[in-house]
N, C-alpha and C positions, 0 to 999 in steps of 0.2 A: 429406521431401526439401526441401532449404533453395529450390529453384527453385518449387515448391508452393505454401512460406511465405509467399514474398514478393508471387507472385500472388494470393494471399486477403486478404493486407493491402491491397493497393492494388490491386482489384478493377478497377478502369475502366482499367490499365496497357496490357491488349489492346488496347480500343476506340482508347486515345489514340495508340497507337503507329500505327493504323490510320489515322488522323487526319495524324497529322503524317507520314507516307510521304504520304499521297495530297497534301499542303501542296507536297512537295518538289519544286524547280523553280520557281515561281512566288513568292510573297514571302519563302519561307527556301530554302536550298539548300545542300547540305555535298557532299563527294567521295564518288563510288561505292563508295570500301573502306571508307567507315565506313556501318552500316545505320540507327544512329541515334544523332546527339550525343547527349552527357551531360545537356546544357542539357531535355534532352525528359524525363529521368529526374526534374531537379529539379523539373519545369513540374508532373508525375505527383505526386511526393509533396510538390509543397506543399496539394496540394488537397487532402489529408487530412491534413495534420500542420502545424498553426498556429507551433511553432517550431523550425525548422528547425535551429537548431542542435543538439539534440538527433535530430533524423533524418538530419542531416549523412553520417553514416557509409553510409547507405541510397542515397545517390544515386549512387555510381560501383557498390555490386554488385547495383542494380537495375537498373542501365544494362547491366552486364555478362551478366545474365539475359536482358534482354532482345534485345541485340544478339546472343545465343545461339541465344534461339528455332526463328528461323527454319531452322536448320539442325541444331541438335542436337547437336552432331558430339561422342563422347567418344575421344578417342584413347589407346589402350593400346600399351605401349612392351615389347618384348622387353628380357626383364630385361638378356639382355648389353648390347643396343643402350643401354637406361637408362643403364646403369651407365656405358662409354664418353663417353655426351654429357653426362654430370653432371660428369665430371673433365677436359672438355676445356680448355683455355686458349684464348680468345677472342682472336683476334689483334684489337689496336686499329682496324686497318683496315678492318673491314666495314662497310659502309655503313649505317644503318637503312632507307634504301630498301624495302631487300632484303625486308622486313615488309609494306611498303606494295605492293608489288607479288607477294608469290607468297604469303601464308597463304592459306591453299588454304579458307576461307570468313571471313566476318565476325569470328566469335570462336569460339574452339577452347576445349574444356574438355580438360586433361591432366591424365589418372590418377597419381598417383605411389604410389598403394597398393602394399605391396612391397615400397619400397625402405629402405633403415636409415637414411639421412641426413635424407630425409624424414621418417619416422617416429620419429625421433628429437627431431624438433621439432613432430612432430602435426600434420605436413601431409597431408592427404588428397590435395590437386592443385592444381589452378590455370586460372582461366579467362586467355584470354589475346586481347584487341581492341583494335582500333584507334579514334582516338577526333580529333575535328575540333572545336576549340574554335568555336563559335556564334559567340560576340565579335571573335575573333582570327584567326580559320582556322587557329591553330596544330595541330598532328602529335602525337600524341602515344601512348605503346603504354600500354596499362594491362594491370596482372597484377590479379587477383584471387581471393586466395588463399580457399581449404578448409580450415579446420582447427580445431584441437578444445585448451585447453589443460589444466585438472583435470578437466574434466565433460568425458567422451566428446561429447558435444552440438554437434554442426559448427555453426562460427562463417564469419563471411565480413570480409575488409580488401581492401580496395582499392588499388593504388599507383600512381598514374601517373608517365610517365615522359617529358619532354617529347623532341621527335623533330625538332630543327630542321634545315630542308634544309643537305643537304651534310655533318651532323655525323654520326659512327662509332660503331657499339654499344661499343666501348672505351671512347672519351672519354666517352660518354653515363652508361656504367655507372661509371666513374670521377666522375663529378661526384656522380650519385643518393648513391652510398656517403659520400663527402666531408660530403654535405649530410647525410646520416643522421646519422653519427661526430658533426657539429656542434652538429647541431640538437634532436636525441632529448631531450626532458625527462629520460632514463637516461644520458645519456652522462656524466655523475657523478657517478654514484653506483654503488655496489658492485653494487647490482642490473643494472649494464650491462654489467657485467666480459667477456660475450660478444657484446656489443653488433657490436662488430665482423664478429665468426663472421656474426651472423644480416645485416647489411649484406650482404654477400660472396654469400648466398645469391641475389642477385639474379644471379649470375654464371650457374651451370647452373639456372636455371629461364627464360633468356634462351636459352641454346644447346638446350634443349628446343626453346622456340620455332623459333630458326632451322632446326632440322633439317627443320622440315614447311615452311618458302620454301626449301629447296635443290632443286635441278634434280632430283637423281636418287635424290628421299626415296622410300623403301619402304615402299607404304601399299595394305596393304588394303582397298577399300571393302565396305561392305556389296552386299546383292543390289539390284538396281533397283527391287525393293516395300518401299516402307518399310511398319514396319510400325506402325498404328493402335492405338489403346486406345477400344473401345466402350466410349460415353458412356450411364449408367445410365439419362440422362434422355433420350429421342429428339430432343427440343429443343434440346439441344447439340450443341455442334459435337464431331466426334470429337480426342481429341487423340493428335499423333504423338509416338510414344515416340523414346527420345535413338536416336542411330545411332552403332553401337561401330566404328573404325577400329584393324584391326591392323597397326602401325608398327614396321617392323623383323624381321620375321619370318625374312628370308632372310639380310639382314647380322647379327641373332643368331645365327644355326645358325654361318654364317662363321665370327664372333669364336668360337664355340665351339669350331671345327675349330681354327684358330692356335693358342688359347690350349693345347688337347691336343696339339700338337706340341712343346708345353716353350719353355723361354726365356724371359725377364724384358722385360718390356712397357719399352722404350727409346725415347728422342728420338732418337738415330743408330745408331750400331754401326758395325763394322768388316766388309770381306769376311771376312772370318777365325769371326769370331762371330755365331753364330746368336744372332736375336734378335724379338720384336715389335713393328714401329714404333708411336710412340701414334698416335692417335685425332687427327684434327686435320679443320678449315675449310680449303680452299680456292677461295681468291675469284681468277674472270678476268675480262674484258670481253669484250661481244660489241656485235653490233648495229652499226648506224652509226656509225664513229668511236669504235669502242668505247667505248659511252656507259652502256651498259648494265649494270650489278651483277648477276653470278650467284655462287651461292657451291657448293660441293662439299661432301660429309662425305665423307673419307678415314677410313674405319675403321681395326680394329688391321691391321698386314700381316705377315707373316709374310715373315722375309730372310731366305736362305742356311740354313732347314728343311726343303727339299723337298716345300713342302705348295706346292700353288696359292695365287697372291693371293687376298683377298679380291676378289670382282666384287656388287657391288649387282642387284640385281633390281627392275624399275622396272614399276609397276603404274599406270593410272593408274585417277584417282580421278574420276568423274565426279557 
């Protein structure tokens, strides 16, 4: 396991991370949603790699390892639900906020095993955390990708994504992409020709994200014991194994129920025509002076079939 890997390589990553939590507060200090800047990543592997540039690539997915740790969390997606949040359209309007306040732990690792568009590009998943530049205090979300390209042999990349206050996952993802298109050593040359495709993919592996900060996300947690892996040496510490989350259980059965009522999955429709509405974000305000960013996932719904709406089932997740 590439999480394994990276622990053996840089052996003392535990200790320091133990180090610089207990620092925080006192001469460094970064925001509660991030568990440990990047800046701690690189601090870890320059003490064993004399040139950096060459390790360069190690420090956002040891960071993303790490900020994982503590929670573990792998999230598995009911194939309809996958499928739904991969094709959704992102209205411009959502906040990034919205990250910064409900991912529902430090960094999330998402399954995408299963699905064709993923696997079509040999993506296994995607880790996904929040990140507090050391220097700058800037915001930032980072993906970091799973995947394998000739040699089944899972690989790890990094992307960060910067998250300035007040600015929309729309415009965000619209500049990232811009800046790909431009910048990519491939963008001319014939080897880029899908250049673009693979830009874009930043789209549903964003709305992935977003589904787990929506208000009324459907997530199974595990039981209250987690569970341990006896360590061979009594002298070690025991380590806790990942903890699987089932995401979408109840709103997949739904889209399953619609979709068997018939009808072609539409943006409107008429009273006249039975149809299924898409899949869509909706964002309102709450809070004092509505100040507050929540967002909704509207799944598929079913108009003028005689089936019941789709209703969500809300678990929480403690």
């Amino acid at each position: 396991m590439l999480t394994k890997k990276y622990m053996e390589i840089y052996s003392n990553a535990a200790h320091m991370v133990e180090v610089f939590r207990q620092d925080k507060g006192t001469d460094i200090d970064w925001p509660e949603w991030c568990y440990l800047p990047v800046a701690a990543s690189y601090a870890i592997i320059s003490e064993v790699c004399e040139d950096m540039r060459i390790a360069s690539p190690d420090i956002g997915n040891l960071a993303a390892i790490l900020n994982w740790r503590p929670t573990k969390g792998v999230y598995r997606f009911d194939p309809e639900l996958l499928e739904s949040l991969w094709n959704v359209e992102l209205d411009r309007g959502l906040p990034m906020d919205l990250f910064f306040q409900r991912l529902p732990a430090w960094c999330c690792y998402i399954d995408l095993e299963g699905l064709p568009p993923a696997e079509d590009r040999g993506l296994y998943g995607f880790f996904i955390y929040l990140e507090s530049d050391a220097k700058t205090g800037g915001r930032e979300i980072r993906l970091t990708m799973v995947f394998h390209l000739d040699d089944p042999e899972p690989q790890m990349m990094t992307i960060p994504f910067h998250a300035d206050a007040g600015q929309t996952v729309g415009d965000m993802l619209k500049g990232a992409v811009d800046y790909t298109l431009a910048h990519s050593p491939w963008a001319k040359s014939p080897s880029g020709a899908n250049l673009e495709e693979e830009a874009h993919l930043y789209y549903p592996l964003f709305s992935l994200g977003l589904y787990l900060c929506s208000v009324e996300r459907d997530i199974m947690g595990p039981p209250k014991q987690r569970k341990v892996r006896k360590a061979k040496n009594p002298k070690k510490q025991k380590r806790q194994l990942p903890v699987e989350y089932r995401v979408g259980s109840a709103i997949g059965s739904a889209i399953r129920r619609a979709r068997a009522t018939g009808g072609g999955i539409t943006g409107t429709g008429t009273k006249k025509s039975p149809h299924i509405r898409r899949a869509h974000y909706h964002l309102y305000w709450t809070g004092k002076g509505r100040s507050v960013p929540s967002v909704k996932f509207i799944p598929p719904v079913p108009v003028n079939i005689g089936d019941e709406p789709v209703v969500p089932i809300v678990r929480m997740v403690k």
